[in-house]
C-alpha positions in Angstrom: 184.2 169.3 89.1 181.9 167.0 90.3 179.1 168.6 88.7 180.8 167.9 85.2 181.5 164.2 85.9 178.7 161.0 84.9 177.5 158.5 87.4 179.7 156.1 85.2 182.6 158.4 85.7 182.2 159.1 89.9 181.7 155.1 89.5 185.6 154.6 88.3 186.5 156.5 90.4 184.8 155.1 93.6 186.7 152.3 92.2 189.9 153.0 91.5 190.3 154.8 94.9 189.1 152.1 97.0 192.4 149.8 95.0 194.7 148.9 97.5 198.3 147.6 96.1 201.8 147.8 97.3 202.5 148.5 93.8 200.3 151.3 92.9 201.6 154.1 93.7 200.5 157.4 94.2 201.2 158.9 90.5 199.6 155.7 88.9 196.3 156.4 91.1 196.5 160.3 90.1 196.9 159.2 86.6 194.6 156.8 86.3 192.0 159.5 87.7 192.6 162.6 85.5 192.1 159.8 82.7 188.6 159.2 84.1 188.1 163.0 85.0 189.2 164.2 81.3 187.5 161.1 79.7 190.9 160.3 78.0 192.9 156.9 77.6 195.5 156.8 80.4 198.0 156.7 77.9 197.3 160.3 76.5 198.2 161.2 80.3 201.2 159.8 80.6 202.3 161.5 77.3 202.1 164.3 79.4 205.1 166.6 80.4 206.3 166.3 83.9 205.3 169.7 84.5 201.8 169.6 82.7 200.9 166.6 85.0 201.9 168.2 88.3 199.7 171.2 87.4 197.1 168.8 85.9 196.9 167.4 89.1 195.7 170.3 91.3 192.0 169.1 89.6 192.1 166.5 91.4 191.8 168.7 95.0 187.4 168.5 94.3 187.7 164.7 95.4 188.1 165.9 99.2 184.5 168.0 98.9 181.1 166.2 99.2 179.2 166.7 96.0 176.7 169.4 95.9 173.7 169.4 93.7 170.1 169.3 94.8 167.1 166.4 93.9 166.0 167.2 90.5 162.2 166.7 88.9 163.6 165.5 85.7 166.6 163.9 84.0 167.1 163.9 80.1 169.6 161.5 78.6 170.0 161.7 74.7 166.8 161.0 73.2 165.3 159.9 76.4 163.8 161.6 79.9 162.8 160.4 83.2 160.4 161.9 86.0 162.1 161.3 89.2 159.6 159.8 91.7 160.1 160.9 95.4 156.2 159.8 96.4 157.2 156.0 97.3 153.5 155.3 97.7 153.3 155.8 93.3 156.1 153.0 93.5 155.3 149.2 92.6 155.4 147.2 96.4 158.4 144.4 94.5 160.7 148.0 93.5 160.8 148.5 97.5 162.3 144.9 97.8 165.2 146.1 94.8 166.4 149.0 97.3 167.7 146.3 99.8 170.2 144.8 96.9 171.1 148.1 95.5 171.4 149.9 98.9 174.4 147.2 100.2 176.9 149.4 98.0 175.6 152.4 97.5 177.8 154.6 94.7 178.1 151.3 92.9 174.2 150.3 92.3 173.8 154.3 92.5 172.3 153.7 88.8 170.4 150.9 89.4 168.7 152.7 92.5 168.3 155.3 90.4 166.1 153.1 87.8 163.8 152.3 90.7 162.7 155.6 91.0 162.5 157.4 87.4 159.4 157.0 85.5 160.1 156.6 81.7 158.8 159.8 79.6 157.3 160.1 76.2 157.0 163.0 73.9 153.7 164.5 73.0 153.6 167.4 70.3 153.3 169.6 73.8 155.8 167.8 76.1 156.9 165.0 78.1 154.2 162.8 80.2 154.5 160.0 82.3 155.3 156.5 80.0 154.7 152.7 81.3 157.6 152.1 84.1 158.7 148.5 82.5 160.4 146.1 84.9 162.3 144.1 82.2 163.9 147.6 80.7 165.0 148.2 84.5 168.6 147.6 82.9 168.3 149.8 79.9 167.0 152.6 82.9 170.1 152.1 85.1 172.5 152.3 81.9 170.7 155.7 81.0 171.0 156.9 84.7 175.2 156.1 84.3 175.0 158.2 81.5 173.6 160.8 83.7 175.1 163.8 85.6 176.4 162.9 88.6 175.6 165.2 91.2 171.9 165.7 90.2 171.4 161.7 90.2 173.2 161.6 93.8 171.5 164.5 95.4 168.4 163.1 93.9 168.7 159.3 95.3 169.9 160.8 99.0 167.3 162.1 99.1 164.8 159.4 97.8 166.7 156.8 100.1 166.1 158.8 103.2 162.4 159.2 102.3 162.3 155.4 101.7 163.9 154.3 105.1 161.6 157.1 107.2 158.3 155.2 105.1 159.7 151.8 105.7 160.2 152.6 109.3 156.7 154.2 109.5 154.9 151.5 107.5 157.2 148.3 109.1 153.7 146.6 110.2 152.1 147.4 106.6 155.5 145.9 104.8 155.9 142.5 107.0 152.1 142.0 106.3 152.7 142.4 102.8 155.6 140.3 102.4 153.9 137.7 104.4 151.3 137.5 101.9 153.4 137.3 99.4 154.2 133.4 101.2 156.9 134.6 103.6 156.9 133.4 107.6 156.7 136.5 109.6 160.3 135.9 111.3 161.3 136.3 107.6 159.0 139.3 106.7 160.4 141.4 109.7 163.9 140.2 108.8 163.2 141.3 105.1 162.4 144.8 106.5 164.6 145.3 109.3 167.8 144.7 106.8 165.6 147.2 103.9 166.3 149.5 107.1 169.8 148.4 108.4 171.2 148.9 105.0 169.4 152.1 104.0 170.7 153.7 107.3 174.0 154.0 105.5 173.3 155.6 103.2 174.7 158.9 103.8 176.4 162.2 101.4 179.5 161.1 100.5 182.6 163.4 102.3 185.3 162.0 100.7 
């Protein structure tokens, strides 16, 4: 099931599962989620027969298995396609500095990560080719990437994050020297880096 889900969709669902209330019980949480899984308004759920639900349910079972799915080169949404970029040396230095924000709660900045690392596609009358990566469309990227399968976007930024945090570690001299030309003190350039790395180290495939 979680290869038929969105990034938006695994997104409500991070959510709603992490909702903690005395008053929510068990069926509301269940409901709530075959809403987001079947892409329905709660309220066509709970028009549900007793029995229809309790079957209905059994879908729910693919929440306890990690997400498959394997980085992918490309990602087409609508109109629109990306190149996903796992050389971080092709990336702009200030999109390494983005991954420390994004990286504090993973599954819900997994789209904006996500935008950091796609590079916007055009058509030719042959095919796709590399486009202008624009900084102030980084939004319109991330809303695209929601819009995207799930399972191919998280397999894909797993693996780019753990990529990222091996070069940061690798390169921690080269970034502090760049971020303290940039007008940082060095106590706040190795800070800078050390958290890119505290933050990056949890970021690990998802169980549960």
């Amino acid at each position: 099931m979680w290869n038929k889900l969105t990034v938006r969709q695994a997104q409500e669902i991070d959510k709603l599962r992490r909702k903690v209330s005395k008053e929510y019980t068990e069926a509301d949480v269940d409901t709530e989620l075959l809403a987001i899984i079947k892409n329905v308004p709660v309220s066509v759920i709970d028009s549900m027969k007793w029995v229809d639900f309790v079957e209905a349910r059994k879908e729910l079972v693919f929440l306890e298995n990690e997400p498959k799915g394997k980085p992918v080169k490309y990602i087409k949404i609508g109109k629109r396609a990306y190149r996903m970029v796992y050389d971080i040396r092709q990336m702009p230095f200030a999109r390494y500095i983005e991954g420390k924000t994004f990286a504090q709660d993973f599954v819900v900045n997994l789209h904006k990560i996500a935008a950091t690392m796609v590079m916007p596609q055009r058509k030719t009358w042959f095919r796709w080719v590399d486009d202008k990566y624009d900084a102030a469309k980084h939004e319109i990227y991330a809303n695209d990437m929601q819009q995207a399968p799930y399972e191919a976007i998280y397999a894909s930024t797993v693996f780019f994050c753990n990529l990222f945090k091996n070069w940061i570690i690798a390169s921690k001299d080269f970034m502090i020297n760049e971020l303290a030309n940039k007008g940082m003190t060095k106590e706040e350039a190795e800070k800078q880096v050390n958290d890119l790395c505290k933050y990056l180290d949890g970021i690990t495939p998802q169980s549960k």
